[in-house]
N, C-alpha and C positions, 0 to 999 in steps of 0.2 A: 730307615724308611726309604733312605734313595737307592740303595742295595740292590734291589732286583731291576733296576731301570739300568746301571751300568754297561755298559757295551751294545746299547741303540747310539746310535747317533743322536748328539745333540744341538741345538742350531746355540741357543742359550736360554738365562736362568731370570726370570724376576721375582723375587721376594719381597713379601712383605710380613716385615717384624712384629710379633708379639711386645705386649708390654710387659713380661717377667723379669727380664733385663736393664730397666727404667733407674734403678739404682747401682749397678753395676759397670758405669762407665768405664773404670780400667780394664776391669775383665774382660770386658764386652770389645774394647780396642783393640784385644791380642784374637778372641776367640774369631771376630767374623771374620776378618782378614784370612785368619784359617781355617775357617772352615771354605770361605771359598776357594782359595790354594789348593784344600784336598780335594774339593770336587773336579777339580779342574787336573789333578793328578790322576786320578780314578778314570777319569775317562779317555784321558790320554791323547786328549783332541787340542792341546794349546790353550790359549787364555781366551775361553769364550767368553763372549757377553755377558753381563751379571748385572743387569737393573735391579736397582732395590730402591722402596717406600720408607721415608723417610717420620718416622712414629710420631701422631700427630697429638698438637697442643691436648692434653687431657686435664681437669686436676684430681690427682690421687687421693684427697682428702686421707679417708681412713684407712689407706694403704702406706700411711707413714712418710716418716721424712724423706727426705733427698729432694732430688731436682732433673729429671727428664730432659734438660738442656744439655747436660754432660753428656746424655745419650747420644744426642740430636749431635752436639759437636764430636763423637765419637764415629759417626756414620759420615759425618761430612769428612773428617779426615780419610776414611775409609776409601772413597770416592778420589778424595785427589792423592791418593798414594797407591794403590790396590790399580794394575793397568786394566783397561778395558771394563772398567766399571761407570755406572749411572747411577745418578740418585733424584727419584720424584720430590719435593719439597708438598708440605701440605698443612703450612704455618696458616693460611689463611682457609684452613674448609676446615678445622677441629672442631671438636664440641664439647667444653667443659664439663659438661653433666650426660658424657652418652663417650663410651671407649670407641665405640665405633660409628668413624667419619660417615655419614649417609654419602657425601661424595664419591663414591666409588668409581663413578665413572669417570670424573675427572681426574681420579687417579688415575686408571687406566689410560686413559691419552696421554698425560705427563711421561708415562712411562713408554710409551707407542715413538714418543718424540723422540726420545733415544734412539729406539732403535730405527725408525725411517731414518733418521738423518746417519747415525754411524753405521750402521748395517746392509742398509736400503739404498744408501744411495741419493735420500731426496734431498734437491737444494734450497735453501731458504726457511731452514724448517728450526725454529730456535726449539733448546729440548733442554735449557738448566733457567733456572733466574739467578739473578745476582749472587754472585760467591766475597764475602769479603775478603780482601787482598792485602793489605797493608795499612797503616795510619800515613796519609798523603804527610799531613802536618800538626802542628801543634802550637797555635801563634795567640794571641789576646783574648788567652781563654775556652777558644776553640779547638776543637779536634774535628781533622779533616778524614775521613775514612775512605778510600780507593776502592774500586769494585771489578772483577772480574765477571763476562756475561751479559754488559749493559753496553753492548756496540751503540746502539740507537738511542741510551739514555736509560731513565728512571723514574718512574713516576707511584704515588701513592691513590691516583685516579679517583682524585677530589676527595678525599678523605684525610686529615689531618694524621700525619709521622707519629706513632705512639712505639712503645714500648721500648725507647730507646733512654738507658741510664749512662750517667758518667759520674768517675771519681777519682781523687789523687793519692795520693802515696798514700794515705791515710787506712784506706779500700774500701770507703764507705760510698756507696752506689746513693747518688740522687736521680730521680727523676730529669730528666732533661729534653730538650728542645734539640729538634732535628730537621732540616733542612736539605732538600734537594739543589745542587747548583747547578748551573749550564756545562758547566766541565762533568756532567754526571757523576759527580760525586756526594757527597753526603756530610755536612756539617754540622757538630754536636756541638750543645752548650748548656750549662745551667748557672744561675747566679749566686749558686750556693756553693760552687767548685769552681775558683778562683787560678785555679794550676791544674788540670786536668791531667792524667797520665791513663786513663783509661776507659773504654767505651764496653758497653753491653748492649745488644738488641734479642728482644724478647724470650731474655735469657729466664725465661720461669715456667714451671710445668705448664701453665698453658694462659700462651698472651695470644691473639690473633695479630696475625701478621698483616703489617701496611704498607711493606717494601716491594715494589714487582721493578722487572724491567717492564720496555714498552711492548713488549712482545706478550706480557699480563701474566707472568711468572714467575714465582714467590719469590724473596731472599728467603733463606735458612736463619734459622736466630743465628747469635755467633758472640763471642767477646774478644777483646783484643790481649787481654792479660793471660796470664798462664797461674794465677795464684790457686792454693791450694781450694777444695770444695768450704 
């Protein structure tokens, strides 16, 4: 389909994902990555821009099992490994009962963000929300979670921290309490998980997201384990 556009000039690419590929995380890791590779061979103009929409909270009900978080964490790795890529975050505009976000426009500027600020030149223009970075710590109970993206802080903008579980060697996910600190970080806990080894944020086909920076910018769901689906 991109075939006959080949050999115009192109400035760059923004994409937004179908939900066919919602259970095919693995797949899905090797394929985008390559396919934007090959575009970017094809045209033979270097590693142009490639913003992409990040598939937002849905629930698939009668489209069977799995888990569209796998997806979401497959495109966020995409982004910080893939050079000169963007990704819109859209945890907070989904609609459970409708595939497609009436948001639109708000996608659009998320994605505009990108490109003013790496393309354009414009100063002061934030264009990701929070990227989780690391587990800070893990002290009396607590798990401390580090964030990428939050110069200016974190806020949930008077809405109570939801969708955030934690669990221990065990790998049984509670429900848990989440907290913003003045170090802009983010502290998990539940009373049911006594030795925490592991944090999840709205890791499920479709939870609304309560994470932004102060700049009003989503986090991405995300988890800290690597365990199997």
């Amino acid at each position: 389909m991109i075939h006959p556009l080949i050999g115009y000039r192109i400035k760059g690419v923004i994409w937004y994902q179908g939900e066919s590929d919602y259970n095919e995380a693995d797949q899905y890791s090797r394929l985008f990555p390559t396919m934007i590779r090959s575009w970017r061979e094809q045209w033979g103009q270097g590693d142009f821009p490639f913003y992409f929409v990040q598939i937002a909270p849905w629930e698939y009900g009668v489209y069977g099992g799995g888990n569209s978080a796998f997806l979401r964490e497959a495109q966020m790795k995409t982004m910080q490994t893939v050079p000169n890529t963007g990704m819109a975050v859209t945890m907070d505009i989904g609609d459970c009962d409708y595939v497609h976000p009436p948001e639109k426009k708000l996608v659009g500027d998320r994605l505009a963000y990108w490109a003013l600020s790496k393309n354009y030149n414009f100063e002061g223009i934030a264009f990701s929300g929070p990227v989780f970075k690391e587990i800070g710590e893990i002290k009396e109970g607590k798990i401390k979670l580090l964030f990428d993206y939050n110069e200016n802080g974190l806020s949930s903008y008077g809405q109570e921290l939801a969708g955030f579980e934690i669990a221990g060697a065990d790998k049984v996910f509670h429900t848990a309490k989440a907290e913003i600190n003045r170090d802009k970080s983010v502290t998990v806990s539940s009373d049911e998980v006594l030795e925490p080894v592991a944090v999840r944020y709205a890791f499920k086909n479709c939870e609304k997201g309560t994470l932004f920076n102060t700049e009003g910018l989503p986090a991405s769901s995300f988890r800290t384990d690597t365990w199997e689906q």
